[in-house]
C-alpha positions as CSV (number, residue, x, y, z in Angstrom):
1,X,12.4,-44.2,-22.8
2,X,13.7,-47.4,-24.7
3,X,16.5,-47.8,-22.0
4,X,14.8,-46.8,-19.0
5,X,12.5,-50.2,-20.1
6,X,15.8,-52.4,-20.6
7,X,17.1,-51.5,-17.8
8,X,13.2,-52.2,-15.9
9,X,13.1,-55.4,-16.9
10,X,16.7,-56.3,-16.0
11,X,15.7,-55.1,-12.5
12,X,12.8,-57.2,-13.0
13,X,14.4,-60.1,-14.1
14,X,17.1,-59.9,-11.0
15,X,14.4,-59.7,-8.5
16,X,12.6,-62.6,-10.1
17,X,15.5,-64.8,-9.1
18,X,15.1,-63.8,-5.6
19,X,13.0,-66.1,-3.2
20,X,11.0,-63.7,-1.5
21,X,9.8,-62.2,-5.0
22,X,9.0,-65.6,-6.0
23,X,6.8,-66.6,-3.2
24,X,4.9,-63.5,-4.0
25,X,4.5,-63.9,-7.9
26,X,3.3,-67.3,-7.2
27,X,0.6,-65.7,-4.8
28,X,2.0,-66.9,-1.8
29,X,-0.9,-65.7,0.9
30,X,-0.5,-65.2,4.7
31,X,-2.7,-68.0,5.7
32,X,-2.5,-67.0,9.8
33,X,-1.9,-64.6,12.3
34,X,1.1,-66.0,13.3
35,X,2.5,-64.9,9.6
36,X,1.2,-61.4,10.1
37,X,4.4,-60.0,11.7
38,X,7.3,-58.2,10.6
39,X,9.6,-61.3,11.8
40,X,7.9,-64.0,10.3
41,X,9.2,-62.7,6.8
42,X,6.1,-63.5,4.7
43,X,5.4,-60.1,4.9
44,X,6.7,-58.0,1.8
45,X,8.3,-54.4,2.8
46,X,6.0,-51.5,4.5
47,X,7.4,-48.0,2.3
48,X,6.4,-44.7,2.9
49,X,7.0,-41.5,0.9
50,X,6.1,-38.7,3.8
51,X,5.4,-34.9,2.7
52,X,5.6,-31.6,4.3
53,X,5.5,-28.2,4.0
54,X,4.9,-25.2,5.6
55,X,7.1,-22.6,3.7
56,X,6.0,-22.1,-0.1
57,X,8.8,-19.5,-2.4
58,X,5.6,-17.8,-3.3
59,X,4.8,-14.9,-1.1
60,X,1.2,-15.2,-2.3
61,X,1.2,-18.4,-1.0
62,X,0.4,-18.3,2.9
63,X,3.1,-20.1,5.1
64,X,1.5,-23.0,7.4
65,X,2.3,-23.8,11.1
66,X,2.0,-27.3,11.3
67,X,2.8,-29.7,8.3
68,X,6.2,-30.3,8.6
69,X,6.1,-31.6,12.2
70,X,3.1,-33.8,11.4
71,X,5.5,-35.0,8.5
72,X,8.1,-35.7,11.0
73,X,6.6,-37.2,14.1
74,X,4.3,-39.6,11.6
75,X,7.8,-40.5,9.6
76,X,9.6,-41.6,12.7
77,X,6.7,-42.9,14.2
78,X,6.0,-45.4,11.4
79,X,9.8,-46.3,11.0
80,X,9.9,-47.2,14.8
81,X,6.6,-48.5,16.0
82,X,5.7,-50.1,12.4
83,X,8.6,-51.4,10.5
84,X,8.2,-48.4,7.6
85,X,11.3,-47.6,5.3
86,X,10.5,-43.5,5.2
87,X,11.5,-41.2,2.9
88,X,11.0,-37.6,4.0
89,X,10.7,-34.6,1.6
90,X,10.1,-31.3,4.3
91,X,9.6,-27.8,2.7
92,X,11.8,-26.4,-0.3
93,X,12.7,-30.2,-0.7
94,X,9.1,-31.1,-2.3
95,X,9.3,-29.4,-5.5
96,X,6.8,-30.2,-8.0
97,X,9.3,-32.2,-9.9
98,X,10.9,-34.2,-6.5
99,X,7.8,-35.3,-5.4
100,X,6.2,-36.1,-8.8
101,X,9.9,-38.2,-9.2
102,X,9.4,-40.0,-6.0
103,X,5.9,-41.0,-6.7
104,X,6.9,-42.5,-10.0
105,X,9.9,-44.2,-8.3
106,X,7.4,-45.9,-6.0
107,X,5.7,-46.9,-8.7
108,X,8.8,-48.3,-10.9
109,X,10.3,-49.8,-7.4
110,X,7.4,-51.3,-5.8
111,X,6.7,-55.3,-5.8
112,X,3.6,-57.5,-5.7
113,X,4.2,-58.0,-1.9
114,X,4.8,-54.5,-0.5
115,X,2.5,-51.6,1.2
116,X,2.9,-48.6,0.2
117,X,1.8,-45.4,2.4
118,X,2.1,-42.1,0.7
119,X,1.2,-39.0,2.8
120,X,0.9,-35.3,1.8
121,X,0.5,-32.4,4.3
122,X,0.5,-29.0,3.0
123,X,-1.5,-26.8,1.0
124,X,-4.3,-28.0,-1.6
125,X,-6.9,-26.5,-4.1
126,X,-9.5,-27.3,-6.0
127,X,-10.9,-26.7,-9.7
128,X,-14.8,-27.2,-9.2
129,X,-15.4,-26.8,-12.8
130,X,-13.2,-30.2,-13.3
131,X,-13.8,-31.3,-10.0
132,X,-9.8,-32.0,-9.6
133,X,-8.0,-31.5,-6.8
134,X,-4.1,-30.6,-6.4
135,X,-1.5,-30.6,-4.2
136,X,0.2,-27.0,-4.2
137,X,4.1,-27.7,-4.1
138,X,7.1,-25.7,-2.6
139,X,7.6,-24.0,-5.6
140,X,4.2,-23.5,-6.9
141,X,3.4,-19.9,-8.1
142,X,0.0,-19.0,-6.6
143,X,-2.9,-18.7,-8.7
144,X,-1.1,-21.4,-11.7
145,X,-2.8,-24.9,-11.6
146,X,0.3,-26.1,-13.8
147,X,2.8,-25.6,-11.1
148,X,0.8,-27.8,-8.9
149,X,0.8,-31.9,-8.5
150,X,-2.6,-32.9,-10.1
151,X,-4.5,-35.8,-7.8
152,X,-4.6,-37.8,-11.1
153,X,-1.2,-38.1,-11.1
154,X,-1.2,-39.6,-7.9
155,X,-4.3,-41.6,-8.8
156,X,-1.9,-42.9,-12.0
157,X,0.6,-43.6,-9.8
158,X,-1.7,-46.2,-7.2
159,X,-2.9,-47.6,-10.4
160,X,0.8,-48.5,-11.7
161,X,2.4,-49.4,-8.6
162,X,2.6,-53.3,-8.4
163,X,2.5,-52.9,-4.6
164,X,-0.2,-54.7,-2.8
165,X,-1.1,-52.6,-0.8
166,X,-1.4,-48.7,-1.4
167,X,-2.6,-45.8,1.6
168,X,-2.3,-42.1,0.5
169,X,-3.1,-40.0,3.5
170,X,-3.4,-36.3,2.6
171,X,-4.3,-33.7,5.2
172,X,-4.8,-30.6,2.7
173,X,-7.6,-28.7,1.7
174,X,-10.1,-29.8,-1.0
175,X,-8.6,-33.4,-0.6
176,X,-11.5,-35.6,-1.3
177,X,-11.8,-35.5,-5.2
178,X,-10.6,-39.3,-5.9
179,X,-13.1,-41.6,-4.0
180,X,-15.0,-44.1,-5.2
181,X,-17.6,-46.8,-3.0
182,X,-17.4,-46.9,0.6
183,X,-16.9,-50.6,2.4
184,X,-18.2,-51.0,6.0
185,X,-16.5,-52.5,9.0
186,X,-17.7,-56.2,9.8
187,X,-19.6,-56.8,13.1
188,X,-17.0,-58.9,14.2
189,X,-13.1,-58.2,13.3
190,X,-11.2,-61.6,13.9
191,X,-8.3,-63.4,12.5
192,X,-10.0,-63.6,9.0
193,X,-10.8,-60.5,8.8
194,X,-7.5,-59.3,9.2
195,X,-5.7,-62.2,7.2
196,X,-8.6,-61.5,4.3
197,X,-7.8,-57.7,4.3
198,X,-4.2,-58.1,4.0
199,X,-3.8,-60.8,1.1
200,X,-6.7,-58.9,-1.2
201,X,-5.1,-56.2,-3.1
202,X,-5.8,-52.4,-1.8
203,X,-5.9,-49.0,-3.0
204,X,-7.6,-46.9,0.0
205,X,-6.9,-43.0,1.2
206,X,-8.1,-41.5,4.1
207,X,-8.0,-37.6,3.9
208,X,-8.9,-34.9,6.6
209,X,-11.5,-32.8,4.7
210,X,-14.1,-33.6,1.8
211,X,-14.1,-30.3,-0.7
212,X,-13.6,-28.1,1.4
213,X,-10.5,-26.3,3.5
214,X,-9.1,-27.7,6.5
215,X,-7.6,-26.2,9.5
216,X,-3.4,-26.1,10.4
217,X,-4.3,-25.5,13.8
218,X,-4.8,-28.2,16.7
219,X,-3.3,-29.5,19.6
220,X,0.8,-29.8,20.5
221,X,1.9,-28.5,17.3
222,X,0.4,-30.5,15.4
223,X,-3.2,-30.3,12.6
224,X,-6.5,-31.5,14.0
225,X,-6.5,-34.3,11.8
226,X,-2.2,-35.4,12.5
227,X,-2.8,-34.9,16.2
228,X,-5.6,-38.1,16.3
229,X,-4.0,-39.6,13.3
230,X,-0.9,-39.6,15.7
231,X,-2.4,-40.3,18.7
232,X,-4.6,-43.1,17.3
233,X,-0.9,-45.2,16.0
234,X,0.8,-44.0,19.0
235,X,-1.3,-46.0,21.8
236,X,-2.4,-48.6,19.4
237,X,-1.6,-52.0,21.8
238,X,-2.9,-54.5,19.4
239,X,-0.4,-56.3,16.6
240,X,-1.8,-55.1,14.0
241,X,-4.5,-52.5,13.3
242,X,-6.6,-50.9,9.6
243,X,-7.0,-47.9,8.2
244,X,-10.8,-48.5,8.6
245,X,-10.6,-48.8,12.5
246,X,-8.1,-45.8,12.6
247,X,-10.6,-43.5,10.9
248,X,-13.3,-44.8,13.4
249,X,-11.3,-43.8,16.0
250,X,-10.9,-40.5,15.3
251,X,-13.2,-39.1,12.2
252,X,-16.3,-38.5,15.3
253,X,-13.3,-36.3,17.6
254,X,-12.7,-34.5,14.6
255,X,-15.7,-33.7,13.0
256,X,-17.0,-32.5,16.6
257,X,-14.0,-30.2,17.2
258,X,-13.8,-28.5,13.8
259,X,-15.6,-28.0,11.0
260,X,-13.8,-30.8,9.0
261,X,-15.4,-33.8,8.0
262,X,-12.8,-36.4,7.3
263,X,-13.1,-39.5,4.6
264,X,-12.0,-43.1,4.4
265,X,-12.2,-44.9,1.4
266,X,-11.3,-46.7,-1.6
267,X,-9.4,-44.8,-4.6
268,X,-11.6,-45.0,-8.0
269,X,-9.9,-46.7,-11.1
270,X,-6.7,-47.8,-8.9
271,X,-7.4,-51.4,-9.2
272,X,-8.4,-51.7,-5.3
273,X,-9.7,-55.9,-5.5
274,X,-11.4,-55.5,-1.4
275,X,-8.2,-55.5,0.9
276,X,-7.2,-53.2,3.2
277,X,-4.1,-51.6,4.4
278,X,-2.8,-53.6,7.7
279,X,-0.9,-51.5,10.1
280,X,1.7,-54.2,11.8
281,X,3.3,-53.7,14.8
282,X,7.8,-53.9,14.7
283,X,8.2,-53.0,18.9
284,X,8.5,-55.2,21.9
285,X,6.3,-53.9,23.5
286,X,3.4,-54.7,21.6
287,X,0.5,-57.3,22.6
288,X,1.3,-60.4,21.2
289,X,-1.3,-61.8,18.7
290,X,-2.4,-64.7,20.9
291,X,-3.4,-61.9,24.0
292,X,-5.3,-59.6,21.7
293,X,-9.0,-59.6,23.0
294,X,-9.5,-58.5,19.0
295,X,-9.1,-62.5,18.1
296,X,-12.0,-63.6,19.9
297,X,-14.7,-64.8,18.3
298,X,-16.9,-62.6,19.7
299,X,-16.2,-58.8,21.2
300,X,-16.2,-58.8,25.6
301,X,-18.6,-56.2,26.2
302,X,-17.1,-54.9,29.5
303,X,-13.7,-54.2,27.3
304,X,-15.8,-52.6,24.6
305,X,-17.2,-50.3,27.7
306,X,-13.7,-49.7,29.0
307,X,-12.7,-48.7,25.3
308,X,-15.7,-46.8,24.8
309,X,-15.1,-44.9,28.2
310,X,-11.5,-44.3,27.9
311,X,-12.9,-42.6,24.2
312,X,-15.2,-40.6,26.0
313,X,-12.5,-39.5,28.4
314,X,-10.3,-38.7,25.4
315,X,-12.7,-36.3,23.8
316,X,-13.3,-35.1,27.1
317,X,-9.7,-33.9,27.5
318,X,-9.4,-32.9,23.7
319,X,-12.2,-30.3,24.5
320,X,-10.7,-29.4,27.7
321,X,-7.7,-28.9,26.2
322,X,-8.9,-27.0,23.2
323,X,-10.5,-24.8,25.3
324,X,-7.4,-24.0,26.9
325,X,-6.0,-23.2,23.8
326,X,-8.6,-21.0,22.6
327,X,-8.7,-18.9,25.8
328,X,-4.4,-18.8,26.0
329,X,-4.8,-17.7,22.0
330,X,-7.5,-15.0,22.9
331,X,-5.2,-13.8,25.8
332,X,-2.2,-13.4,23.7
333,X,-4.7,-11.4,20.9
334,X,-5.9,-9.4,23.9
335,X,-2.3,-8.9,24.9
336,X,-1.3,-8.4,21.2
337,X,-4.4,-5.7,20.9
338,X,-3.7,-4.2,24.2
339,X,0.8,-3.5,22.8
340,X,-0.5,-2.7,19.7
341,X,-3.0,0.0,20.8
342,X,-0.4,1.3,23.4
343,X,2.0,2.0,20.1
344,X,-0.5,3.4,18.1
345,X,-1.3,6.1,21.1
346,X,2.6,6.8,21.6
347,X,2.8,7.4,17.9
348,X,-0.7,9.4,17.5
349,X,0.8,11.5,20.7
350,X,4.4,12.2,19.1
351,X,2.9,12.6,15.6
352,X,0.4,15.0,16.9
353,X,3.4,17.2,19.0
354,X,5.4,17.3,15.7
355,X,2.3,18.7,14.5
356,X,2.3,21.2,17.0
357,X,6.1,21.9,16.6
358,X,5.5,22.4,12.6
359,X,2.6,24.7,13.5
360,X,4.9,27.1,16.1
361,X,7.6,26.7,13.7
362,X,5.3,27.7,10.4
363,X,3.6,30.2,12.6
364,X,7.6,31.8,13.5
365,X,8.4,31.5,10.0
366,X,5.5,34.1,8.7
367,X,6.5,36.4,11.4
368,X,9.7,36.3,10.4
369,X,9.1,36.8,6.7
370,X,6.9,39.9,7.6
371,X,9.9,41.2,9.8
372,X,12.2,40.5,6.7
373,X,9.7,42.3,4.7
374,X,8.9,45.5,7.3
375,X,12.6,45.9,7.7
376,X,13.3,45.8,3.9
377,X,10.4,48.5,3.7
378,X,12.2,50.7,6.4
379,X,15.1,50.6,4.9
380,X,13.6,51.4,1.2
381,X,11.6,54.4,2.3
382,X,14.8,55.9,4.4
383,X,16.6,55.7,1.3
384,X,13.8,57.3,-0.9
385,X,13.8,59.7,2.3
386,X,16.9,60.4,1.8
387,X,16.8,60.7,-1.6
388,X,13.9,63.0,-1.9
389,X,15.9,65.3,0.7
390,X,18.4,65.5,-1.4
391,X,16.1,66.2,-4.5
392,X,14.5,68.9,-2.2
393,X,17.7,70.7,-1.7
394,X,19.0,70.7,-5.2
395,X,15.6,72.3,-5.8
396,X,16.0,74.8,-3.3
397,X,19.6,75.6,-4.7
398,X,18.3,76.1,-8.2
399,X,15.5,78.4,-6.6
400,X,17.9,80.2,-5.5
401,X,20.1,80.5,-8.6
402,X,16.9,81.5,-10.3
403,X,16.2,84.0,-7.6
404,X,19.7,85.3,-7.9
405,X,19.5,85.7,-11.9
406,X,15.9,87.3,-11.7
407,X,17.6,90.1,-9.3
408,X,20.4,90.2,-11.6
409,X,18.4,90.7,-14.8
410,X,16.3,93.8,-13.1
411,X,19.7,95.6,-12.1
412,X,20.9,95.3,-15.7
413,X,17.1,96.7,-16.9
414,X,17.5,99.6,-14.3
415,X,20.8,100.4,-15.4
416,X,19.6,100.4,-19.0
417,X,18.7,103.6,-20.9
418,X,15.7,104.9,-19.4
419,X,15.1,106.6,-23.4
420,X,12.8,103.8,-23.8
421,X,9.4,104.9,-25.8
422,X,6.2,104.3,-24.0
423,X,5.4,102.2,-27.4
424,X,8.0,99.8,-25.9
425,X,6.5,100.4,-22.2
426,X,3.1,99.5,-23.7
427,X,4.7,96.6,-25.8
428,X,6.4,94.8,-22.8
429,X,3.4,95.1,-20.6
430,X,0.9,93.8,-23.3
431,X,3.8,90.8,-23.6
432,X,3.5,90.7,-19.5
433,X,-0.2,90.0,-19.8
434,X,-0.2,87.9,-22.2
435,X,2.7,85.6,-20.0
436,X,0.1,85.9,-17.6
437,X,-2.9,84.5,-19.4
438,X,-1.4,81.7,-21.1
439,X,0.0,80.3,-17.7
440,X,-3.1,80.5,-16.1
441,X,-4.8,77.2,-16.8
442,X,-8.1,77.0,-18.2
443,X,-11.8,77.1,-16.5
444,X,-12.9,73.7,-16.8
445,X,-16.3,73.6,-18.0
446,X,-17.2,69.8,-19.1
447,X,-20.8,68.8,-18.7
448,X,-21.2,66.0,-15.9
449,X,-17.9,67.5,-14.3
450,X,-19.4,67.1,-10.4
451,X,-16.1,68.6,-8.8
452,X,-13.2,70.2,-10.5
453,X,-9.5,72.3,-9.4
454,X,-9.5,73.9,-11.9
455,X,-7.3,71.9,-14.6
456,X,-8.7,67.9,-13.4
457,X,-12.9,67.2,-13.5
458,X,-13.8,64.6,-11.8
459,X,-17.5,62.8,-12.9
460,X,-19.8,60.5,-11.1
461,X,-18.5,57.4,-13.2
462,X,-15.4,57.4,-11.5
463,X,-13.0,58.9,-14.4
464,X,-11.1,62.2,-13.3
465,X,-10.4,64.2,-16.9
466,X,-7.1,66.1,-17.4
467,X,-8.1,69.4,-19.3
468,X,-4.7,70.5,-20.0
469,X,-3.5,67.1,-21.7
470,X,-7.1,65.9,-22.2
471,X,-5.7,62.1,-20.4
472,X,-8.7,60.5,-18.6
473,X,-7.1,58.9,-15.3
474,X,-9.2,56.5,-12.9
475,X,-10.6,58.4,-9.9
476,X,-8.5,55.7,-7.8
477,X,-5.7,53.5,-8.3
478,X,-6.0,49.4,-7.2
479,X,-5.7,50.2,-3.3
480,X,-2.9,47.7,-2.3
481,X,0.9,46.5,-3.0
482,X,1.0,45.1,-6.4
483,X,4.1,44.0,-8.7
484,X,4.4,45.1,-12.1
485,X,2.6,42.6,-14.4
486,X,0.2,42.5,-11.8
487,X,-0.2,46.0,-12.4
488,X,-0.1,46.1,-16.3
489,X,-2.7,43.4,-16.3
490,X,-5.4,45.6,-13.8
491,X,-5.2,48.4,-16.1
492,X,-5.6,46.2,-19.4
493,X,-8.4,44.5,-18.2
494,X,-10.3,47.9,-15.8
495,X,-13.1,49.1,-17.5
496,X,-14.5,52.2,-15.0
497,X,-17.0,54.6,-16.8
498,X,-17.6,51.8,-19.1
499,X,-14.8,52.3,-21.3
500,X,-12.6,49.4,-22.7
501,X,-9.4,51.3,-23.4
502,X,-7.8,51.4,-20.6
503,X,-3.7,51.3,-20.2
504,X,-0.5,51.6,-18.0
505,X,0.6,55.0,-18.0
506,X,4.2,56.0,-19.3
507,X,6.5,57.7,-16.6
508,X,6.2,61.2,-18.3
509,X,2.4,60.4,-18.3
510,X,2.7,60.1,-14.0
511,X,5.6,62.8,-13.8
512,X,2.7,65.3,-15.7
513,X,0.2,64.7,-12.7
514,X,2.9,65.8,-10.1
515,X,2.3,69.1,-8.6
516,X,4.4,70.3,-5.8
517,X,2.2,72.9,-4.7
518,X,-1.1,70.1,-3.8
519,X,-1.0,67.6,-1.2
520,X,-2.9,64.6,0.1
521,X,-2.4,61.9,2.3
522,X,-0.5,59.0,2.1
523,X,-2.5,56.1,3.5
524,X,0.2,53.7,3.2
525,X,2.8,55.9,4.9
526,X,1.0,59.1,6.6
527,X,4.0,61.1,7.2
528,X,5.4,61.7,3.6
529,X,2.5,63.3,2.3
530,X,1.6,63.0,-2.2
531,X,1.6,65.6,-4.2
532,X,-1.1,65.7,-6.9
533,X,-4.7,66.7,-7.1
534,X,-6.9,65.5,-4.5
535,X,-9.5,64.4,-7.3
536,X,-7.2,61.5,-8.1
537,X,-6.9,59.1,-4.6
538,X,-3.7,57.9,-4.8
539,X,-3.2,55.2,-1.7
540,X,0.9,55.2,-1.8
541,X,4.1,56.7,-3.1
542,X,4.5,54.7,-6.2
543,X,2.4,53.8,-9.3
544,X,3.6,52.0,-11.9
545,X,4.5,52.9,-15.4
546,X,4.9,51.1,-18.7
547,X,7.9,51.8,-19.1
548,X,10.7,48.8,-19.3
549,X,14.1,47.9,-19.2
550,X,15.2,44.3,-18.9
551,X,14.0,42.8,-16.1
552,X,13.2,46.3,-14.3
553,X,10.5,48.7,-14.7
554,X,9.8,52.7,-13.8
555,X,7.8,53.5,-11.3
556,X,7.1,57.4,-10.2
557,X,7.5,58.5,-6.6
558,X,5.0,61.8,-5.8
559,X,6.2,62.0,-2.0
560,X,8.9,64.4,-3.8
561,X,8.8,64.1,-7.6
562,X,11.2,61.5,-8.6
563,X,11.5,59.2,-11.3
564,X,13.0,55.9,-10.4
565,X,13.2,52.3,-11.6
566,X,13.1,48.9,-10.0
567,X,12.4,45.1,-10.5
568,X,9.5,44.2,-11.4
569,X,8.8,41.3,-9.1
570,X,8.9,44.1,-6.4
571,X,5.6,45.0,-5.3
572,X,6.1,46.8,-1.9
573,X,4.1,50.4,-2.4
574,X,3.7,49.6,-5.8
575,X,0.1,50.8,-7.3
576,X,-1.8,50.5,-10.8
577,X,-3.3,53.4,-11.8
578,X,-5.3,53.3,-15.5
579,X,-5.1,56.0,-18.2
580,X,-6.7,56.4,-21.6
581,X,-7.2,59.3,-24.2
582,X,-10.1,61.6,-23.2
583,X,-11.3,62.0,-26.9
């Protein structure tokens, strides 16, 4: 800090020695309108830091349309029509930090004889419990006051500069937070007033909202508020012009094509002493000072009519041409709308055929899983087919090998001795009998039986009892395919005749209800007929038993008698049919 001072006052003490400088510490004042000009060089310099910015490195932060080109236009147009020296700092070149470093090198650089014009276009906010306004940077993160340039900075910064004259123009939302007093025009604007303005020292802004948001849209490319701003310098035709008459001009067009109300006035606690900031003309072909109507001691009413009316024609084409705007912007919408709509049909029209497609294709799929699954069936009942054939025929061989040894056996008694007593005769027929009686099975007489075969009684609670191994059995097994745990689980958890007991049966257990002489029929596959007791409705081949091995389980097959194991995720003709003890 100690050497930027040094090296401030050596600055200081250079420009001292300098006439210009001199004239203007010692208060030299423009005494009259022929000194009010560029080329008369009693004027100090006119500076102007100008900037914009429409593209923020937030993404939170919404892009403008319109700052930067404001920023430009109004740079060049002061440079060429006013005399400015410009400095420009457009989008990711108005950092927080470069534009907070340029203000302070205004301050630092400015002398006692120079206007200064500072102007801001971009985004702005507001903190209404401080009632402080900012201006949002390039690289501001949205949301974060302390990435943003604080108005009191730039109120510090008017109150520093030595400048005589200070403007700060600032077309962002929520700009009018520094204002103090409003001053009034004069009846009359002549020489004096002019020459008064000018040599009083000034700290004015003129904004283009109060404390509230401002638009980005307008006319050519340009804000509401830059277009007339613009417009208003651009076909100025007198010398010199204020900031007071400027706003005049165009604050009424504004505030009666938008919702913005703009303000003029002088900065609080900048040290403003009652001047004004004095546009001056640079270009040839500018009115010279002694043809300006504006110098007359009083106004010519039939030029004030001509202004008024070329005004009136002014707004009259700003409506026209807003209108225009707003109906070629609602066509475009409409257009927009109209694409946008014709899209969303195309894809609701292909979305809704794939759909369709997924449907067919889900639909095929099914079909040809139950194909897979009819043809897997096929081919596992021709081989059981084929295997209970086979069974069949080793039976039939063994009944014939039994046939053959029976014969056999009554040759070898015939041959015998025939000196056999008739207490042997007697003894082998009484053993005959006996043979006889034990293989009949016994009359079932159970109380509650409501139909019995003989050896099963089936009762009215839907149990079926098995006299000869006294096994209760359920009157019917589950009725459709089911897998193996599936099946374990329906007879652990069946409770017919109210009993709680229930259980899978063990193959042996199944294999003891087989009875080759009994049939019934096979609902699941009519032509290979069951063989067990009708009492017991079995609806297929091939109940499960409890019996495992790995990953496989038996299963018992009474289309012809066979044991036989298989996976126990396999559920076609699979049944569960429940067993307990009869005690």
């Amino acid at each position: 800090m100690g050497h930027i001072r040094t090296l401030s006052i050596f600055l200081i003490l250079i420009l001292l020695s300098s006439t210009p400088f001199a004239y203007a510490q010692r208060g030299v004042e423009v005494k009259s309108r022929e000194d009010l000009n560029h080329k008369s060089g009693k004027l100090g310099t006119y500076r102007a830091l100008v900037i914009g910015i429409d593209k923020y490195r937030d993404p939170k932060i919404p892009s403008l349309k319109t700052a930067v080109n404001d920023a430009r236009v109004l740079a060049n147009l002061l440079q060429n029509q006013y005399g400015f020296n410009v400095e420009l700092l457009l989008d990711e070149q108005a950092t927080r930090k470069a534009i907070t470093k340029k203000l302070r090198d205004l301050a630092v650089r400015s002398t006692p004889d120079e206007s200064v014009l500072i102007y801001f276009a971009g985004h702005g906010e507001i903190d209404r419990t401080l009632n402080d306004g900012y201006w949002v940077p390039a690289n501001a993160t949205g949301g974060d006051s302390t990435t943003y340039v604080d108005n009191t900075i730039v109120q510090k910064v008017m109150k520093g500069m030595k400048a005589k004259h200070v403007l700060l123009i600032s077309d962002s939302c929520y700009s009018g937070t520094l204002f103090g007093e409003a001053r009034a025009l004069p009846p009359l604007i002549d020489d004096k007033f002019y020459l008064n303005l000018y040599n009083e020292k000034s700290r004015w802004g003129m904004t283009s909202g109060n404390k509230t948001p401002v638009s980005d849209s307008g006319s050519e490319g340009h804000s509401i508020f830059a277009y007339q701003l613009i417009k208003a310098l651009k076909k100025n035709e007198k010398p010199y012009v204020t900031t007071q008459e400027i706003y005049s001009r165009i604050a009424p067009i504004i505030a009666n094509n938008s919702e913005q109300q703009p303000l003029c006035l002088p900065i609080r606690d900048t040290g403003d002493q009652g001047g004004g900031f004095v546009f001056v003309a640079s270009t040839a072909s500018t009115i010279s000072a002694t043809d300006s109507p504006s110098f007359l001691p009083k106004a010519s009413p039939q030029v004030d009519k001509v202004r008024l009316d070329a005004q009136e024609e002014d707004v009259r084409l700003d409506e026209e041409r807003r209108k225009l705007e707003k109906e070629k912007a609602l066509l475009e919408k409409r257009k927009a709308l109209e694409e946008q709509r014709r899209k969303v049909e195309e894809e609701k029209a292909r979305h809704e055929a794939e759909l369709q497609e997924a449907v067919e294709q889900k639909k095929l799929d099914a079909e040809q899983r139950q194909l897979e699954k009819e043809r897997a069936a096929l081919t596992k009942q021709k081989a059981l087919e084929e295997k209970r054939r086979k069974i069949e025929e080793e039976k039939a061989r063994l009944a014939q090998e039994r046939e053959d040894a029976a014969e056999a056996a009554a040759a070898a008694k015939r041959a015998a001795k025939t000196k056999k007593t008739k207490k042997a005769a007697r003894v082998d027929t009484d053993e005959d009998t006996t043979t006889l009686a034990m293989a009949r099975p016994p009359e079932v007489k159970r109380k509650g039986c409501i139909e019995n075969d003989g050896r099963f009684c089936k009762y009215a609670d839907g149990t079926v009892l098995d006299t000869r191994t006294n096994l209760m059995w359920a009157a019917r097994d589950n009725g459709s395919n089911i897998n193996w745990q599936g099946a374990k689980n329906y007879c652990d958890n069946y409770s017919g005749g109210g009993y709680t007991d229930w259980r899978m049966p063990t193959q042996d257990e199944l294999a003891g209800l087989y009875d080759a002489a009994k049939t019934q029929q096979n609902e699941a596959a009519p032509s290979y007929p069951l063989h067990l007791t009708e009492l017991i409705d079995l609806t297929s081949c091939c109940p499960w038993a409890s019996d495992t091995r790995g990953s496989d389980a038996a299963f018992f097959i009474f289309t012809y008698g066979a044991r036989y194991w298989g996976p126990q995720s396999d559920g076609v003709n699979g049944r569960a049919l429940p067993v307990r003890s009869g005690k």
